[in-house]
N, C-alpha and C positions, 0 to 999 in steps of 0.2 A: 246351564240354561235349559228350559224348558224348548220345544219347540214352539210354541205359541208367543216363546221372550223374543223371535227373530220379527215376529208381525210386528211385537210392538215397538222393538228398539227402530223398525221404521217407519212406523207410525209418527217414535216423539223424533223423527226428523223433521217430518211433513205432512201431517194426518191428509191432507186434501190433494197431494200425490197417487200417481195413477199407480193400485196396486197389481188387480188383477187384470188382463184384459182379453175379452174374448168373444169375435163375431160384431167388434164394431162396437159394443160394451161395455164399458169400465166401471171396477168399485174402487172406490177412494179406500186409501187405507185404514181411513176411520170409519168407513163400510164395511172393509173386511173385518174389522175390529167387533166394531157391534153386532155384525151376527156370529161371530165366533162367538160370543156372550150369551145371545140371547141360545144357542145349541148347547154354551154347556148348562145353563140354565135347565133347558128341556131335559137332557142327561140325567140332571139333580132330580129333577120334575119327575125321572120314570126310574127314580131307584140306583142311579149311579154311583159308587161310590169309587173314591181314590184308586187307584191300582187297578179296576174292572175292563176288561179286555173289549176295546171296539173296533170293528172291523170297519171296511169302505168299500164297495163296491161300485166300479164305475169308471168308462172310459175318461179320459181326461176332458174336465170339464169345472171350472170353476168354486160352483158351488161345493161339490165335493173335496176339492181341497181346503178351502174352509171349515170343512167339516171336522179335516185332520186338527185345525189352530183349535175351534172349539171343544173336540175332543183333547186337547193337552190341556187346556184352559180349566177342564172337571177335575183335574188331576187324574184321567183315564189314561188306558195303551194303546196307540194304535195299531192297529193291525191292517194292513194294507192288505187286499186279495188282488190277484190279476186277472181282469175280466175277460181275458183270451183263458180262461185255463175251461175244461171241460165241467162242466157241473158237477161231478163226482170228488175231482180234485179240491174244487175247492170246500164241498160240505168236511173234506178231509182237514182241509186245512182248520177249518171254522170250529169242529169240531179238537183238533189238537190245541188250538189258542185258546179254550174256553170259550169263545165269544159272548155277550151278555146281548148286545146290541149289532146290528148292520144296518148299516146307511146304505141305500144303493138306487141306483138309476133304474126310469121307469122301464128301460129297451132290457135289464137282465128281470125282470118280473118272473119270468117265466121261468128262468133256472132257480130264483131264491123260491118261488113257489114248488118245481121237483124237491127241491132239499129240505126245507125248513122242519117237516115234520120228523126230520132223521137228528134233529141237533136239541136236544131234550133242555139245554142251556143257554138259547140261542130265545129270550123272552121277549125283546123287542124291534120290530121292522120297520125302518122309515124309508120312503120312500120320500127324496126331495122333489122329483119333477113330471110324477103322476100319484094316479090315485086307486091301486090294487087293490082291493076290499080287505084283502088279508093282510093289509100294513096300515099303520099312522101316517095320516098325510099331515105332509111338509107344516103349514100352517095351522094345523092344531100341532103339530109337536113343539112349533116355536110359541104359542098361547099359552102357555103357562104361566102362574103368579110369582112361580118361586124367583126369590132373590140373586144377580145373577152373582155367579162361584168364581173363586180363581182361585185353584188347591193346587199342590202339590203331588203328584205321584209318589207313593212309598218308594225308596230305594233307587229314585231315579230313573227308572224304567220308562222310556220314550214310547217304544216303538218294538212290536216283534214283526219279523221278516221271516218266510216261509223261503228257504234253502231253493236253490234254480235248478237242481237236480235232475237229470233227466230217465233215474232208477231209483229205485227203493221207495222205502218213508219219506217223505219232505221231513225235516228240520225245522225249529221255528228259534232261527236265532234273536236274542234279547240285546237289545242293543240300547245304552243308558243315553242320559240327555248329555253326561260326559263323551259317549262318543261321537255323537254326536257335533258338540262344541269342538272337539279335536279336529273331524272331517273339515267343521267349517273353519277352524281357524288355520290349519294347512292349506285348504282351497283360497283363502284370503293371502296369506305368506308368497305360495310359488306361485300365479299367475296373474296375466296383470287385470288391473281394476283403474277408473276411472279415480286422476288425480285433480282436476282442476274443478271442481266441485259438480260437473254433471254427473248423474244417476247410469246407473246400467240398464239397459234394455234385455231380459233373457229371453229367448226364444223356447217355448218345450214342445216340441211335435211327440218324443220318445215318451212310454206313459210314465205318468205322477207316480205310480208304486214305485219306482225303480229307481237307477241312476238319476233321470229328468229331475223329478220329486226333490231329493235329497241337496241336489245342486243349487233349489231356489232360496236355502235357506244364508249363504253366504249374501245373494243379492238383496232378499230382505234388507238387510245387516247396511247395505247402505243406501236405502228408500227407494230401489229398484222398482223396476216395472216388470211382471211375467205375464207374457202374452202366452196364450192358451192357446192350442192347435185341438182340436175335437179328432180328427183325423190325417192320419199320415198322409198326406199327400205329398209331392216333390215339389212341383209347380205354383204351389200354397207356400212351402216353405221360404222359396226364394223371393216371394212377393210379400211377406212378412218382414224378412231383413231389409227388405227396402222400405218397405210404406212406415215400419214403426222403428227403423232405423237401431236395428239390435245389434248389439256388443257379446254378449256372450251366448251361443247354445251347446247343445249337446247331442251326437247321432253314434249308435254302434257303427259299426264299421261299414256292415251292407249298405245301410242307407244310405251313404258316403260315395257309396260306388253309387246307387243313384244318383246321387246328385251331380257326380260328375260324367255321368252316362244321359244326362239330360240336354235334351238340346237349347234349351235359352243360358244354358249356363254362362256363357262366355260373352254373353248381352247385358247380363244384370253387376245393379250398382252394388257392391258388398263393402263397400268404404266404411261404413259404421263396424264391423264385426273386429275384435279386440282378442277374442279367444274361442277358438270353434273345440270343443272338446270331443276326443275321439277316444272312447273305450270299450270295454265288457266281452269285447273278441279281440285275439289277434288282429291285427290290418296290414297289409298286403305292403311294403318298403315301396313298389314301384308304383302303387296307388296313391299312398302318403306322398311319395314326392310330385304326382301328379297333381294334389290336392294343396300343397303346397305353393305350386305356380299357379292354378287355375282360380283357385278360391284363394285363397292371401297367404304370407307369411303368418297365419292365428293360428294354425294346428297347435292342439295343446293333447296332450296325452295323460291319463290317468288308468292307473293300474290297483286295481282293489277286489274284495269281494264280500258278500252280505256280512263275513264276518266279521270283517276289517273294510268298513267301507270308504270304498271308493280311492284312498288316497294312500296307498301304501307306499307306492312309485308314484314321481311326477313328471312331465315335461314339459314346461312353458314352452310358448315360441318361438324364444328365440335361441332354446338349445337344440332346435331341427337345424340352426345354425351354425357353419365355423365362425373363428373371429373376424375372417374378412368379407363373411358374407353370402360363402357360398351353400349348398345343402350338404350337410354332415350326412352322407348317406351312410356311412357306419351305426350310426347311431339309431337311424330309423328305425330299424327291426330291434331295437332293445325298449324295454317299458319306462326308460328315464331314470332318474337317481332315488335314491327311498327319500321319501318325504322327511320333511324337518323331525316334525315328533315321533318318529317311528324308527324304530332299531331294525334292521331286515339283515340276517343272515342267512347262511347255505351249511344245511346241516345232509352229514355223513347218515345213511341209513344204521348206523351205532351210535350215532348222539353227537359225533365230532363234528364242530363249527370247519371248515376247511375254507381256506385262503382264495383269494381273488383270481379266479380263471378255471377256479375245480365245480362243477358241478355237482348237484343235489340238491334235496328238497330246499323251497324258501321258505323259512320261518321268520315268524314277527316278534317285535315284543312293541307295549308302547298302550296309550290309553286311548289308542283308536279301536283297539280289540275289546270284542265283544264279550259279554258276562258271560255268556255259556249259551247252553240248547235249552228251549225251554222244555222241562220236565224230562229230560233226558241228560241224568249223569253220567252213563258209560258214557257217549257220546263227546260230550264235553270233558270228558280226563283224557280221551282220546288223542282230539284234538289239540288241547294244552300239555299234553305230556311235555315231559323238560321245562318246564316253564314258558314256553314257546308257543304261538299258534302256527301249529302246522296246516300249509296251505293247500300242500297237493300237487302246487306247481315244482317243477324242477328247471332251475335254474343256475345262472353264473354271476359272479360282478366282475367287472372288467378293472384295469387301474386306472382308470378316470371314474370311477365308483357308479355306473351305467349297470343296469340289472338289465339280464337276459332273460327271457322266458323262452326255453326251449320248448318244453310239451308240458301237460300234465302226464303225472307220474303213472295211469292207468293208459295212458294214450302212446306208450314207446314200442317200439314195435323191435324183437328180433331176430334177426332174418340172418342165417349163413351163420350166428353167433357174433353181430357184430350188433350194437345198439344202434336205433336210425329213431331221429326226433321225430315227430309228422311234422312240425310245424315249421323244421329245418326245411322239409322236402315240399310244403305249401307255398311258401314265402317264394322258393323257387320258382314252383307251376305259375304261380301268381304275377310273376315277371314276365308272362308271355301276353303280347297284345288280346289275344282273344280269351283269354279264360276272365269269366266273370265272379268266380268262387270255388272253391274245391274243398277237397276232404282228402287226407292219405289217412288208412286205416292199416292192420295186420290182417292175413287169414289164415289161418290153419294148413300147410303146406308139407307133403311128406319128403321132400328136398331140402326146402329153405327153414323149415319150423314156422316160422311166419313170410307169409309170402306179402312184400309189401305193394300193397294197391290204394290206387288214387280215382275219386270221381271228380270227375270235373263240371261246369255248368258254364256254356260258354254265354260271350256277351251276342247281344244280338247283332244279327248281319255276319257273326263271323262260322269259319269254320276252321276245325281241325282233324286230326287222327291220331294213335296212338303211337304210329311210328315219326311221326313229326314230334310228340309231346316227349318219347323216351328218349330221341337225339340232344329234345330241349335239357331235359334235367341233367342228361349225362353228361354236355357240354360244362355244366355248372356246379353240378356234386361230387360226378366220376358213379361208377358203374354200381356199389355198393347200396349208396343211394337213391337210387333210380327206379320208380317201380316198373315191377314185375306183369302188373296188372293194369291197365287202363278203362275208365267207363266214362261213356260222357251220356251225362242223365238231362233231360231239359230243365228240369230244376233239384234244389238238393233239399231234403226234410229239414226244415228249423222247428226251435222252440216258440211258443208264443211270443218269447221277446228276442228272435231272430237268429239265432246261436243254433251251427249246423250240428244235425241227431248224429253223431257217429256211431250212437247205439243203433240206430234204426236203420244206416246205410249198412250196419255189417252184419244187422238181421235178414235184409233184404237179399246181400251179395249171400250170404249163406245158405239162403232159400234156395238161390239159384243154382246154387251148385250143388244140390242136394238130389241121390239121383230119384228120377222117377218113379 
């Protein structure tokens, strides 16, 4: 399936269903329909041809996701940018995908105006919701005669994705309408959906480039409604699930802990919500099960990454569950069972597949995996060596077939000669009433080889200390484990899409110890 086939298989449900909704706003599905038509028309109109790389720029906002449907509709690629990333980043990115065309809102002007002159291939600028002199505006790009298209992409090519990396090159993995179709049809398989012929309500506050984005296309699929959050707010979100009575969203982890650091939380009516989807970071076991009583039995977990999206591992709700009901807290700190279509083994740093309880890398196989890097084959033989896509993560399966995410494989730290996971030792800190996030890293130590150190970011109102946090963990992992080092920062550097810098906390702590 194309992604533009997900608009319309909900379309011929109910064309006059509410599809998109935002700010009090609705476009009927056979709204979104026709101006996805009438864009890729414009597309045709400015030189588009099948396969031509188009970008999006734009915080989440309606029109703009339309513009993804129109853009499949030409038989074009999407190309999603992230409009938190810095100007440089993304002429970077725009520049590695080819770009032809950018769609983008009137509030980033000013950075497509920094760049545009630096991307020699980058020949058309629309501008949906102002009118920059240096771009086509909205309504002449949709004025065109041509007849409106509905092609096919060469090769199947959906969508290229720019790598979440937080060093090097970004990557610009090529992801087909096949894996697409996969992600959706496991996302429909493992968690529950609406049986008695009502529609799903999705919620997306997290941006359209990302997880949020990709999620909406299982609800399409059954004449859904996605209600649009323009910004992250807490207080917005929770009055969203109420007033439009939504069933399914989606929040990394942090925001999670907002939500349940919020004080109307335990006022509000969440009776509609069927599946709260929590990924893209570890989450916290004593959070999850906090989230679990406070916000409903919907915790649902997914484990993936741009490579293999989203659905490599799954956890419905009702596997945070035993069978009589109480909370599997064994289970919380694991990323769930590999999903239906997907093979997920633990391979030996020599190629050996090793048996249930040994850790090493997770590798996939399965047609959720991605074609390759765009325009980079070392990259992609890499990757796929052995046949396998290798993840990066290191992990276990358990004999109830439960996949463990220890660390990633750059992230282990060793100290005294002994291996210590971070995320073994997070998961821990993370059990203390007051810490509101942390980080354990390694540093260079002429004792221990790596001396293992932890930042912490407490929650508000509380306080702690170092020799209260070392008692905590040692109580829990024993003295090997237990860092060496303590910091508590008032807040911890994230990525644009919330994922704490480990790079940047252990350029900092390096800084500091460097001497004068």
């Amino acid at each position: 399936m194309r992604l533009v086939d997900y608009l319309d298989k909900g379309a011929s449900l109910d064309p006059g269903a509410p599809c998109l909704v935002c700010d009090g706003q609705t476009a009927t599905y056979a709204e979104v329909q026709e101006l996805s038509g009438r864009i890729a028309a414009g597309l045709a109109a400015h030189g588009v041809a099948p396969g031509d790389k188009i970008a999006v720029l734009s915080a989440n906002d309606p029109t703009a996701f339309t513009c993804v449907f129109g853009i499949s509709r030409a038989g074009a690629v999407w190309c999603p940018v992230n409009p938190r990333n810095a100007a440089a980043e993304n002429r970077e990115l725009l520049d590695l995908f080819e770009c032809s065309v950018l769609f983008f809102q009137a509030s980033f002007a000013p950075l497509v105006q920094e760049i545009r002159h630096t991307l020699p291939r980058l020949r058309t600028l629309v501008c949906f919701d102002g009118e920059p002199e240096f771009a086509v505006h909205w309504q002449d790009f949709l004025a065109g005669d041509v007849e409106p298209v509905d092609r096919h992409a060469p090769e199947d090519l959906a969508l290229i994705a720019g790598t979440g990396g937080t060093t090097g090159r970004p990557k610009g993995v090529m992801l087909t309408g096949a894996n697409i179709e996969a992600m959706t049809a496991i996302t429909l398989m493992s968690y529950p959906w609406p049986v008695d012929g009502t529609r799903p309500a999705y919620l997306a506050l997290a941006p359209l480039t990302h997880a949020a984005g990709v999620l909406c296309f299982p609800v399409l699929c059954h004449g859904g409604s996605i209600v649009v959050m323009r910004t992250p707010d807490i207080a917005s979100f929770l009055d969203n699930i109420e007033t439009h009575h939504i069933t399914h969203t989606f929040l990394p982890p942090t925001l999670i802990y907002m939500v349940l650091d919020h004080p109307s939380l335990d006022g509000r009516d969440l009776s509609s919500l069927r599946c709260f989807w929590y990924g893209a970071a570890p989450m916290s076991a004593a959070r999850l099960e906090a989230a679990l009583t406070r916000i409903g039995p919907v915790m649902a977990q997914l484990f993936g990454q741009t490579e293999a999206p989203m659905m490599i591992a799954t956890m419905a709700p009702h596997d945070h569950f035993t069978d009589d009901g109480t909370i599997a807290r064994a289970r919380l700190s694991s990323a769930g069972r590999p999903a239906p279509l997907v093979t997920v083994a633990i391979m030996a740093k020599d190629g050996r597949l090793l048996p249930c309880g040994e850790r090493g890398e997770i590798v996939v196989r399965g047609s959720l995996v991605m074609r390759g890097y765009y325009n980079n084959h070392a990259a992609t033989a890499e990757a796929s060596a052995g046949g396998w896509h290798h993840t990066g993560d290191i992990g276990y399966l358990d004999r109830d077939g439960y996949l463990f995410i220890v660390d990633r494989a750059k992230d282990m730290v060793i100290t005294g000669g002994f291996n210590v996971y971070s995320t073994e030792v997070e998961q821990a800190l993370m059990a203390h009433p007051a810490i509101a996030d942390c980080a354990v890293i390694g540093l260079p130590d002429d004792k221990w080889g790596e001396r293992l150190t932890a930042v912490l970011e407490l929650r508000p109102g509380t306080t702690t200390d170092p020799a209260e946090m070392t008692a905590f963990v040692k109580s829990h992992l024993g003295s090997v484990k237990t860092p060496k080092q303590i910091e508590v920062w008032p807040e911890l550097p994230r990525s644009r899409i919330g994922k704490v810098l480990k790079a940047e906390i252990r350029k900092q702590l390096l800084e500091l110890d460097r001497p004068q």
